[in-house]
mmCIF file of the N, C-alpha and C atoms, coordinates in Angstrom:
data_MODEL
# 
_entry.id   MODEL 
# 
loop_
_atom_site.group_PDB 
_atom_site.id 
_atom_site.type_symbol 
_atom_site.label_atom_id 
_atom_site.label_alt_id 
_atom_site.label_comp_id 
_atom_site.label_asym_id 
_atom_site.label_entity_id 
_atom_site.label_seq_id 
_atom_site.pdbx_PDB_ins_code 
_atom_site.Cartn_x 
_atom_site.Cartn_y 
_atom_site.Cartn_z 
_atom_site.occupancy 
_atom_site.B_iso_or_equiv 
_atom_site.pdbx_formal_charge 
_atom_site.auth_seq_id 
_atom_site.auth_comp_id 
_atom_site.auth_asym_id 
_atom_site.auth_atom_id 
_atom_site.pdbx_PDB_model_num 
ATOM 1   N N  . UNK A 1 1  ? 50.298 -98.626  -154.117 1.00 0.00 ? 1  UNK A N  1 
ATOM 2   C CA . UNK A 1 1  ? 50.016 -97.397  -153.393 1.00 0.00 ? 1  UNK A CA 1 
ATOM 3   C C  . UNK A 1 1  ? 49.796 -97.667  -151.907 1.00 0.00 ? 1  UNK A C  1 
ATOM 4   N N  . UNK A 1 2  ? 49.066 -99.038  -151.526 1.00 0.00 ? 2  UNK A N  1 
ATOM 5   C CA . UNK A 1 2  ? 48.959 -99.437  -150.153 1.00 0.00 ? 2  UNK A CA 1 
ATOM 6   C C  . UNK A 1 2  ? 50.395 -99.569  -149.532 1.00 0.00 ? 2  UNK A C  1 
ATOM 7   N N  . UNK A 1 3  ? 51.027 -100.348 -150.029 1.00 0.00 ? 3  UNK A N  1 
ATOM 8   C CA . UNK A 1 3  ? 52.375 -100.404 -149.400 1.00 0.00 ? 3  UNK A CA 1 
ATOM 9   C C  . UNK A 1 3  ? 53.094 -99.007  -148.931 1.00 0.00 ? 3  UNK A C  1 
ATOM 10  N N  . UNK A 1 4  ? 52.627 -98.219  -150.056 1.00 0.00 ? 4  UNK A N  1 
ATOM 11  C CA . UNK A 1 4  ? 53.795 -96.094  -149.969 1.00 0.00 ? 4  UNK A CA 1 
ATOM 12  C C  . UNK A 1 4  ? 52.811 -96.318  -148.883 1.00 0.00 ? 4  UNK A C  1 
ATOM 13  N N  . UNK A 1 5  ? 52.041 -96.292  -148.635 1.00 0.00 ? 5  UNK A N  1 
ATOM 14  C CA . UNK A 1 5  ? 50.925 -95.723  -147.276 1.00 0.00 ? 5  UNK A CA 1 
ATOM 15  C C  . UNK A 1 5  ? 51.704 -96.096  -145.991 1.00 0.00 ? 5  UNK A C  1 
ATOM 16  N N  . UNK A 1 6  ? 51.661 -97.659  -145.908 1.00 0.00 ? 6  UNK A N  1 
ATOM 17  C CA . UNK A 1 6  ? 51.936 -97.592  -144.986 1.00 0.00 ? 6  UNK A CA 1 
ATOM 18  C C  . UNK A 1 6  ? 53.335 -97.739  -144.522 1.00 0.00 ? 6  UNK A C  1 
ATOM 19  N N  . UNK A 1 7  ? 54.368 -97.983  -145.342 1.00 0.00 ? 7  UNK A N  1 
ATOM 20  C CA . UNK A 1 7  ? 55.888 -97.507  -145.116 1.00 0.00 ? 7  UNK A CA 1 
ATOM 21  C C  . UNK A 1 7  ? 55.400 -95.584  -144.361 1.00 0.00 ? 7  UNK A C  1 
ATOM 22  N N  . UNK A 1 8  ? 54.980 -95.030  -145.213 1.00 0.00 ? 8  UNK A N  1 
ATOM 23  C CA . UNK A 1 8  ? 54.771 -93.723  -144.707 1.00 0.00 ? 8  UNK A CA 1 
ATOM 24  C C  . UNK A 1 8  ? 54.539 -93.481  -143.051 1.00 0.00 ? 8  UNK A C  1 
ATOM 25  N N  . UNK A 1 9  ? 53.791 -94.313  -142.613 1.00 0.00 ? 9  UNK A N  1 
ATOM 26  C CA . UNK A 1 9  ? 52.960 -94.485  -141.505 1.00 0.00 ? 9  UNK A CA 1 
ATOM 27  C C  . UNK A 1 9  ? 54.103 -94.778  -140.766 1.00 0.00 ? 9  UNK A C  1 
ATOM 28  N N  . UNK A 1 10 ? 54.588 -96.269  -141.468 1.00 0.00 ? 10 UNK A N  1 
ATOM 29  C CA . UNK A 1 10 ? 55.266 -96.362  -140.199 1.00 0.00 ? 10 UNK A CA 1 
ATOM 30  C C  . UNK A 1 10 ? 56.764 -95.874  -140.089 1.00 0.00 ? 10 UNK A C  1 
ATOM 31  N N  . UNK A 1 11 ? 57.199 -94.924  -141.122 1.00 0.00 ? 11 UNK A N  1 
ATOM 32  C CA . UNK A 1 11 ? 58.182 -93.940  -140.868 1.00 0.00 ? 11 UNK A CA 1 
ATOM 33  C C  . UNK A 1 11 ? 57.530 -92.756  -139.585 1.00 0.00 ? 11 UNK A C  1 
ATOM 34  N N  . UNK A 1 12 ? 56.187 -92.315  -140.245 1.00 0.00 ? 12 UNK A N  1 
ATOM 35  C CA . UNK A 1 12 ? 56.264 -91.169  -139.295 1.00 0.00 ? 12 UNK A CA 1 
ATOM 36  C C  . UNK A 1 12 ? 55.686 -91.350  -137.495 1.00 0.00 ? 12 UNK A C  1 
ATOM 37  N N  . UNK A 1 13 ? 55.240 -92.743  -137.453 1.00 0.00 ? 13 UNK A N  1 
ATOM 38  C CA . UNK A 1 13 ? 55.289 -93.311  -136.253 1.00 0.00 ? 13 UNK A CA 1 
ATOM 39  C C  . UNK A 1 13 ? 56.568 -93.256  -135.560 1.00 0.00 ? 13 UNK A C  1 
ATOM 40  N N  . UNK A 1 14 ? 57.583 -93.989  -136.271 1.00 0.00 ? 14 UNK A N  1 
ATOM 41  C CA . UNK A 1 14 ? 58.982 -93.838  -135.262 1.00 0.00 ? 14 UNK A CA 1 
ATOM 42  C C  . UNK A 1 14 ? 59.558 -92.329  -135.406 1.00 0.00 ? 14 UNK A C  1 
ATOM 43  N N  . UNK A 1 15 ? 59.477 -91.865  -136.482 1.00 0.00 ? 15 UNK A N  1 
ATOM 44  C CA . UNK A 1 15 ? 59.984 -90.346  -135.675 1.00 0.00 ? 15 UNK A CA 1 
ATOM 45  C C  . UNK A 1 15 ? 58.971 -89.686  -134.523 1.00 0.00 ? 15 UNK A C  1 
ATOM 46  N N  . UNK A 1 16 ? 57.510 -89.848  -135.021 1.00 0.00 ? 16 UNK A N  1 
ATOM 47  C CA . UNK A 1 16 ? 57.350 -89.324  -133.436 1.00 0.00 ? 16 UNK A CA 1 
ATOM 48  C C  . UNK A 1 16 ? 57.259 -90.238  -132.412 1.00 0.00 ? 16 UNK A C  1 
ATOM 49  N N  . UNK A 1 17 ? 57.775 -91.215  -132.593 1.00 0.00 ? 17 UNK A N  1 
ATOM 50  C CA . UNK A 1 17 ? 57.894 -92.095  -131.225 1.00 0.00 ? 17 UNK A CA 1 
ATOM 51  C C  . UNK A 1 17 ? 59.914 -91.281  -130.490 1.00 0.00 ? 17 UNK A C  1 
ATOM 52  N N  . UNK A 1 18 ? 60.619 -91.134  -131.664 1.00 0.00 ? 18 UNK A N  1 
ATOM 53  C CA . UNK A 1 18 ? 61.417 -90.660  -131.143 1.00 0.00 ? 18 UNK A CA 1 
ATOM 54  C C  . UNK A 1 18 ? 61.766 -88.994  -130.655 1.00 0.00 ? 18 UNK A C  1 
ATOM 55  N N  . UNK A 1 19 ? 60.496 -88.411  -131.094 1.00 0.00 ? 19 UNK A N  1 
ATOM 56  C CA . UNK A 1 19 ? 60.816 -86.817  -130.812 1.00 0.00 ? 19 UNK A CA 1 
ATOM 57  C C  . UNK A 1 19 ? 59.884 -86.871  -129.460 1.00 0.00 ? 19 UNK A C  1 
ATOM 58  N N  . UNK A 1 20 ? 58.978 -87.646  -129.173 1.00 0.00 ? 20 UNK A N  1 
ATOM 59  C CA . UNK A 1 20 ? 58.629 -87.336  -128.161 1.00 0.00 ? 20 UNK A CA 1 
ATOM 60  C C  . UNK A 1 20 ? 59.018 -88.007  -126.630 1.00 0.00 ? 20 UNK A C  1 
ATOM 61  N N  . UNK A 1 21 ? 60.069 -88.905  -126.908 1.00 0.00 ? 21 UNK A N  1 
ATOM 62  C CA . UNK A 1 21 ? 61.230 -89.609  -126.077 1.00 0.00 ? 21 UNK A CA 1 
ATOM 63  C C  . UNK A 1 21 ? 61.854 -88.565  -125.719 1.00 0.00 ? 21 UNK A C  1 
ATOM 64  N N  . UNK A 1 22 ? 62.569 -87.855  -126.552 1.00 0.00 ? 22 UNK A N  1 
ATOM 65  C CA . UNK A 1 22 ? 63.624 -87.109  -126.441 1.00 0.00 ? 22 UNK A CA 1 
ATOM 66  C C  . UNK A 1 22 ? 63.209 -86.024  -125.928 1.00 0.00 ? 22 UNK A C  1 
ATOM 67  N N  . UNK A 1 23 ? 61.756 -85.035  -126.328 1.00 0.00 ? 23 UNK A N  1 
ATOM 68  C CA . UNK A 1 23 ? 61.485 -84.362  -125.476 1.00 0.00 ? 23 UNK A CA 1 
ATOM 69  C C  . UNK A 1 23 ? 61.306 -84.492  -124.028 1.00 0.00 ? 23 UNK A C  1 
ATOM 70  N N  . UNK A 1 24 ? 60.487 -85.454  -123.764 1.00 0.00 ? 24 UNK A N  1 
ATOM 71  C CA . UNK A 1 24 ? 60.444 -86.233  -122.310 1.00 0.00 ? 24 UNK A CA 1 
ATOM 72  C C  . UNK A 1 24 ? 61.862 -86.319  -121.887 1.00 0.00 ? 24 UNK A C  1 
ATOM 73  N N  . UNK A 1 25 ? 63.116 -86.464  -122.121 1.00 0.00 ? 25 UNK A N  1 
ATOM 74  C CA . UNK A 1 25 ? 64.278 -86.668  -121.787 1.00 0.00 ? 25 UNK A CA 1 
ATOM 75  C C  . UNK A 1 25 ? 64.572 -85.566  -121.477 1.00 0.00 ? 25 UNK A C  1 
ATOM 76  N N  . UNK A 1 26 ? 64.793 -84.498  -121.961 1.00 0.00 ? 26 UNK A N  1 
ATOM 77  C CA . UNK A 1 26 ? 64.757 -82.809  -122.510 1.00 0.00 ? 26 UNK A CA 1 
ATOM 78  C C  . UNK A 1 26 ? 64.425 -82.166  -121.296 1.00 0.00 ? 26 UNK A C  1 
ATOM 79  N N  . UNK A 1 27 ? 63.488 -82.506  -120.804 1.00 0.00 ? 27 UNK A N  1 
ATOM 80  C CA . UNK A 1 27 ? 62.203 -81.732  -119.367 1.00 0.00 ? 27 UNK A CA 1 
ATOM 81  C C  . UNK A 1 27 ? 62.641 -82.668  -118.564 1.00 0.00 ? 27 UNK A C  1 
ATOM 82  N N  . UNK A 1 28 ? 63.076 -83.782  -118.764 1.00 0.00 ? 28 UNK A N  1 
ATOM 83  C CA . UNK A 1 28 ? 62.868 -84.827  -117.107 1.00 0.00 ? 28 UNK A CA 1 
ATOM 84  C C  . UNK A 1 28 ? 63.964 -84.907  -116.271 1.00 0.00 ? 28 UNK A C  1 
ATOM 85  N N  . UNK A 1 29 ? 65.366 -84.359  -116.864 1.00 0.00 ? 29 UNK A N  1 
ATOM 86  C CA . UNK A 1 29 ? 66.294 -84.929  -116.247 1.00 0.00 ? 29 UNK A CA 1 
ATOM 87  C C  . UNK A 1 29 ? 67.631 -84.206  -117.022 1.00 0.00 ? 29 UNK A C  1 
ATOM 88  N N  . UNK A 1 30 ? 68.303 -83.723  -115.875 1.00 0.00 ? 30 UNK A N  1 
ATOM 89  C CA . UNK A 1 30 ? 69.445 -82.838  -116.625 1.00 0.00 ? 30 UNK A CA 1 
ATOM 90  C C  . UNK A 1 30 ? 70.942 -83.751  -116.320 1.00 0.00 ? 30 UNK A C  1 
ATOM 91  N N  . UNK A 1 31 ? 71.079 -84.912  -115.945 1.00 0.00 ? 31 UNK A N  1 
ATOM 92  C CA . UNK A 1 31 ? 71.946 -85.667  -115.943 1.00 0.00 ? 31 UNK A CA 1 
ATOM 93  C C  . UNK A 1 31 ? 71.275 -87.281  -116.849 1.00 0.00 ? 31 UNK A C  1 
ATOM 94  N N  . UNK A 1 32 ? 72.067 -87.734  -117.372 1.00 0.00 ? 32 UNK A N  1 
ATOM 95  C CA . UNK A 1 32 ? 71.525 -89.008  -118.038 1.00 0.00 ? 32 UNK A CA 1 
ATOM 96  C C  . UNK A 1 32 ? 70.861 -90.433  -117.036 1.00 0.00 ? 32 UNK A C  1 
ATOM 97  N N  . UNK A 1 33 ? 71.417 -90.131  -115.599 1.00 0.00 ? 33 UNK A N  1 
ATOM 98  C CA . UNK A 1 33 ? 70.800 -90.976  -114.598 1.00 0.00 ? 33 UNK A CA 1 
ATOM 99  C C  . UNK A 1 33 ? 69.894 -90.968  -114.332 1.00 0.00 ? 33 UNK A C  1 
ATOM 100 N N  . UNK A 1 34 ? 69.419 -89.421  -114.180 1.00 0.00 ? 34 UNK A N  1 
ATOM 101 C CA . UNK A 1 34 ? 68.229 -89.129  -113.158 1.00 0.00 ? 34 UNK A CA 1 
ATOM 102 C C  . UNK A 1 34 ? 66.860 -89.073  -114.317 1.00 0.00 ? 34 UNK A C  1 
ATOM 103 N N  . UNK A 1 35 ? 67.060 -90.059  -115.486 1.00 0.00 ? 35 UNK A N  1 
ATOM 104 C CA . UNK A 1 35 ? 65.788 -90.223  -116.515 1.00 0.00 ? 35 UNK A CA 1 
ATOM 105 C C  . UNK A 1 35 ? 64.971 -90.999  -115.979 1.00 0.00 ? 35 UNK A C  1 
ATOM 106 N N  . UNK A 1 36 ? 64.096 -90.818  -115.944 1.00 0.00 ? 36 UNK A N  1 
ATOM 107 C CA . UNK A 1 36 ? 62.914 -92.008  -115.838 1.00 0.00 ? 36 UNK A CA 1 
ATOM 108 C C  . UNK A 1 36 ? 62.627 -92.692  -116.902 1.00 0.00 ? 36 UNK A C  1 
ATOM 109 N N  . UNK A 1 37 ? 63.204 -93.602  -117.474 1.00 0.00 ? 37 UNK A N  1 
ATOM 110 C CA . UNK A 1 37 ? 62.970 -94.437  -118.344 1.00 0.00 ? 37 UNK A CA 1 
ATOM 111 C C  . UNK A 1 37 ? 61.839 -94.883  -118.919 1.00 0.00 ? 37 UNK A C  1 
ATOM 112 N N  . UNK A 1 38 ? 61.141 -95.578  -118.028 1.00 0.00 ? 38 UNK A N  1 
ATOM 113 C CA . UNK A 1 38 ? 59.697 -96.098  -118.151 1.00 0.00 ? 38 UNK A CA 1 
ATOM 114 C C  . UNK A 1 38 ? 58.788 -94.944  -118.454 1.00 0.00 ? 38 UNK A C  1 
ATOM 115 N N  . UNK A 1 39 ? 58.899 -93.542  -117.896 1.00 0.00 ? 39 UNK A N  1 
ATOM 116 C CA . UNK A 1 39 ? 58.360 -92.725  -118.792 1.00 0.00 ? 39 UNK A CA 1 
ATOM 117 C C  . UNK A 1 39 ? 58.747 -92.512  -120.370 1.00 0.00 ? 39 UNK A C  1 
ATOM 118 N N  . UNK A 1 40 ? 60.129 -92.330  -120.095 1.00 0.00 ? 40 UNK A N  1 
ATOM 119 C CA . UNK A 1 40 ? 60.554 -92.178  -121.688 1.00 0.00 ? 40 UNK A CA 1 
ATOM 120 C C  . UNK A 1 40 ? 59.856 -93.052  -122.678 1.00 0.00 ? 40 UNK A C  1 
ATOM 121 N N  . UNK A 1 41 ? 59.619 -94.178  -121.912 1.00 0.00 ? 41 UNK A N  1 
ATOM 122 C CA . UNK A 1 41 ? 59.230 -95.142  -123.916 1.00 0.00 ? 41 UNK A CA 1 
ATOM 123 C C  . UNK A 1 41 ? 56.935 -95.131  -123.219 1.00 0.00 ? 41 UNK A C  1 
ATOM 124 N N  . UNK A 1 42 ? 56.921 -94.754  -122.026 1.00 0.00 ? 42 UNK A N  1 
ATOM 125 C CA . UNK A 1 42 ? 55.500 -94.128  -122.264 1.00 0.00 ? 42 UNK A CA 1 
ATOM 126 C C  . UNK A 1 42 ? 54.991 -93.130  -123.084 1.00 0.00 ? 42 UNK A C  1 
ATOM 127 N N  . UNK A 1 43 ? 55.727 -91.902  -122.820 1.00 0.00 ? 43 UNK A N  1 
ATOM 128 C CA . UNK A 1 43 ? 55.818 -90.683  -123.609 1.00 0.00 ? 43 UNK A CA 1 
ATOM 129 C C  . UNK A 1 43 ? 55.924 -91.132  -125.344 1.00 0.00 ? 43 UNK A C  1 
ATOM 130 N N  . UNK A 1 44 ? 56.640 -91.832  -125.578 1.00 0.00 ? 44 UNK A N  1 
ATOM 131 C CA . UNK A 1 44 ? 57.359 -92.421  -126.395 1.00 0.00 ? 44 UNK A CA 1 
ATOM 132 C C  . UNK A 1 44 ? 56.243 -93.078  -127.400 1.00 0.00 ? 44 UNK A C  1 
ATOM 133 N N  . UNK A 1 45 ? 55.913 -94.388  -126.551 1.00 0.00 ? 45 UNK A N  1 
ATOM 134 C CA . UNK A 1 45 ? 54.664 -94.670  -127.124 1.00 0.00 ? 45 UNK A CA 1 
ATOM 135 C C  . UNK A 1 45 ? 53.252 -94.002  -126.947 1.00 0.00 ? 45 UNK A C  1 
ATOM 136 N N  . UNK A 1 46 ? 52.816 -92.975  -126.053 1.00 0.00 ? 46 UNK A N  1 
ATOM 137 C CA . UNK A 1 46 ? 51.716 -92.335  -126.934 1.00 0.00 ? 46 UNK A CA 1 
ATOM 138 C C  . UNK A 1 46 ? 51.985 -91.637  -127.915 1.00 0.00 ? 46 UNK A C  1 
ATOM 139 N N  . UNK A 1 47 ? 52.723 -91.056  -127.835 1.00 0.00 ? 47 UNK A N  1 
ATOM 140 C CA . UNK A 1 47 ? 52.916 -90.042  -129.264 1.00 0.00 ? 47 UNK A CA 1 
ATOM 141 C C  . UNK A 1 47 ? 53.190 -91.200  -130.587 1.00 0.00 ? 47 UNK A C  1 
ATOM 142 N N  . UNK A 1 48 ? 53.564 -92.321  -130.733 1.00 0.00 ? 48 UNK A N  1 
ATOM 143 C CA . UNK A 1 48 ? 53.322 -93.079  -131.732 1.00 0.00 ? 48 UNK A CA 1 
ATOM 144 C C  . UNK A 1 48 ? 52.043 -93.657  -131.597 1.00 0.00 ? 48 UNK A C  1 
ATOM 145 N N  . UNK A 1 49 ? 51.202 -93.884  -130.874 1.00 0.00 ? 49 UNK A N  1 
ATOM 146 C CA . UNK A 1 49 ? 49.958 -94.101  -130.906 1.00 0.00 ? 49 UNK A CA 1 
ATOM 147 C C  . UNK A 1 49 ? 48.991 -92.973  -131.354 1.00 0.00 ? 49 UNK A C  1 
ATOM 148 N N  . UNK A 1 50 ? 49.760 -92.239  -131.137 1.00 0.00 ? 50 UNK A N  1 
ATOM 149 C CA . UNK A 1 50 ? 48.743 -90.553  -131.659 1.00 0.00 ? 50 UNK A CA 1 
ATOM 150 C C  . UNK A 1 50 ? 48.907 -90.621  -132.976 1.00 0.00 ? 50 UNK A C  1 
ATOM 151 N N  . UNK A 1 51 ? 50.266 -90.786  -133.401 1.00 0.00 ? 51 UNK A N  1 
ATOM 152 C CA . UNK A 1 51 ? 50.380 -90.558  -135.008 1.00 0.00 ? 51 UNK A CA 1 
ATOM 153 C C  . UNK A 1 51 ? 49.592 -91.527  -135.771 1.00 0.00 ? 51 UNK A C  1 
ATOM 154 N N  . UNK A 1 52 ? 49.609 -92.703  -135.036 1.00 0.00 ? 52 UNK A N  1 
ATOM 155 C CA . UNK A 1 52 ? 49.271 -93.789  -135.936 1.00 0.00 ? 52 UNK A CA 1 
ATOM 156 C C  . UNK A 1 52 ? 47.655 -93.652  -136.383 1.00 0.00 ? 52 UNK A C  1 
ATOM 157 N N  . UNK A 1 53 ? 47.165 -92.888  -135.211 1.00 0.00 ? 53 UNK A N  1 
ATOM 158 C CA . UNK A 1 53 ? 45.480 -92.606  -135.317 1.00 0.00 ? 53 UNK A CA 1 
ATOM 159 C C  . UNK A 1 53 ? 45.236 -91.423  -136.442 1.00 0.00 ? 53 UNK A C  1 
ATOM 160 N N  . UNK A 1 54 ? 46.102 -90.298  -135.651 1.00 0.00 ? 54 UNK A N  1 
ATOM 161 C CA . UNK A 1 54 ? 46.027 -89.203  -136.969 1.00 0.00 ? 54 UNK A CA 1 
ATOM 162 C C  . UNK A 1 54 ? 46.078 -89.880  -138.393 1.00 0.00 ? 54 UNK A C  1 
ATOM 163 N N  . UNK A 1 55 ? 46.924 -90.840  -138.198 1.00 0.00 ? 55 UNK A N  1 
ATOM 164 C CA . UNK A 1 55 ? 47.217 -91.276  -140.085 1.00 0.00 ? 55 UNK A CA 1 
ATOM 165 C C  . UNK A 1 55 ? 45.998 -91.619  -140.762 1.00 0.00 ? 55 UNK A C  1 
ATOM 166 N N  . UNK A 1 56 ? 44.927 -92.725  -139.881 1.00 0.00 ? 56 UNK A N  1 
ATOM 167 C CA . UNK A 1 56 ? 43.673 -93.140  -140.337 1.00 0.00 ? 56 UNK A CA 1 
ATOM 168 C C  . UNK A 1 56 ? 43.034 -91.825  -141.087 1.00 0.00 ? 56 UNK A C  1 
ATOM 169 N N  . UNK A 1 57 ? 43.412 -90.618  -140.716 1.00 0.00 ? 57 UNK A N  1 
ATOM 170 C CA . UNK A 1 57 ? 42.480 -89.513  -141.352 1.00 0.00 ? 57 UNK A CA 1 
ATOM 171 C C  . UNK A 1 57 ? 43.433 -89.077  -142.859 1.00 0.00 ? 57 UNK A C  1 
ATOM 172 N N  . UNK A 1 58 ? 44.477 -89.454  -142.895 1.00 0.00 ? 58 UNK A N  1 
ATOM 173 C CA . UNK A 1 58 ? 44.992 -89.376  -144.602 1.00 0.00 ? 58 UNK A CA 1 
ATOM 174 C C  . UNK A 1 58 ? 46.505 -88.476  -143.887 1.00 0.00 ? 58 UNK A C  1 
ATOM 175 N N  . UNK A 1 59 ? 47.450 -89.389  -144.920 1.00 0.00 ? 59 UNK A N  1 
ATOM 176 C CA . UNK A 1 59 ? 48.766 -88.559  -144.957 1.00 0.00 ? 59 UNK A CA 1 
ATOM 177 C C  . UNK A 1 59 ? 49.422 -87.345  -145.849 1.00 0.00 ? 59 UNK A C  1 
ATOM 178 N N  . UNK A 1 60 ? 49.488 -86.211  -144.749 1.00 0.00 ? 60 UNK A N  1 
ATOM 179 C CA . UNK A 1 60 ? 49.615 -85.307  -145.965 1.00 0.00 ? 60 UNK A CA 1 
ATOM 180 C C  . UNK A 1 60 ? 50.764 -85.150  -146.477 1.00 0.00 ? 60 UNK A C  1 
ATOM 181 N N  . UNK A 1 61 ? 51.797 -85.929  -146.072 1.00 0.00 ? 61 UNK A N  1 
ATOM 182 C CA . UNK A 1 61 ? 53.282 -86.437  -146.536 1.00 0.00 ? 61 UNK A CA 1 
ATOM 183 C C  . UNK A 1 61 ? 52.869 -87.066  -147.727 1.00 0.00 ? 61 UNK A C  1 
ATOM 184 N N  . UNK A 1 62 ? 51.966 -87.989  -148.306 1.00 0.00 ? 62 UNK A N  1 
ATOM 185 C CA . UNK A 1 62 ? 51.548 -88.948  -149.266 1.00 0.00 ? 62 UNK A CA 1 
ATOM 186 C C  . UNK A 1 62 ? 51.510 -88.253  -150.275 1.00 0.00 ? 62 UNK A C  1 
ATOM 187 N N  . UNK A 1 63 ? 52.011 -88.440  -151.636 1.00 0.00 ? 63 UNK A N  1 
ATOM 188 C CA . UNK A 1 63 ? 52.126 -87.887  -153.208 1.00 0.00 ? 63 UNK A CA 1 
ATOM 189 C C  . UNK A 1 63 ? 50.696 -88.245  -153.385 1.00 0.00 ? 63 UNK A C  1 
ATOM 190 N N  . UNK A 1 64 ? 50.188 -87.614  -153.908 1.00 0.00 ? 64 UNK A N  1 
ATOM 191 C CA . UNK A 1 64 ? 48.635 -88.436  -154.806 1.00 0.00 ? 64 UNK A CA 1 
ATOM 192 C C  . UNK A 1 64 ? 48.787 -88.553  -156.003 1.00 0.00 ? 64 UNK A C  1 
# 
């Protein structure tokens, strides 16, 4: 059951590491040049740092 946990976790870490890239991409820049990169994987990584904290409080993706 530890293992489903944290496969879980760290599935829903990289999707929101990637939805909140892409939003940041979305708002920052209407040509693919003019991205700020180094924001992108900032943005990027808090929002996987957010999820990863939310998870400590229980996944409600998780079967019981």
């Amino acid at each position: 059951m530890v293992e489903r946990e944290r496969c879980n976790v760290g599935i829903r870490t990289v999707r929101t590491f990637a939805e909140s890239a892409l939003a940041y991409i979305g708002t920052s820049a209407t040509v693919l040049g003019d991205v700020n990169w180094l924001g992108v994987l900032s943005a990027g990584a808090f929002g996987a740092v957010t999820a990863m904290l939310l998870a400590l409080t229980g996944l409600p993706e998780a079967e019981e």
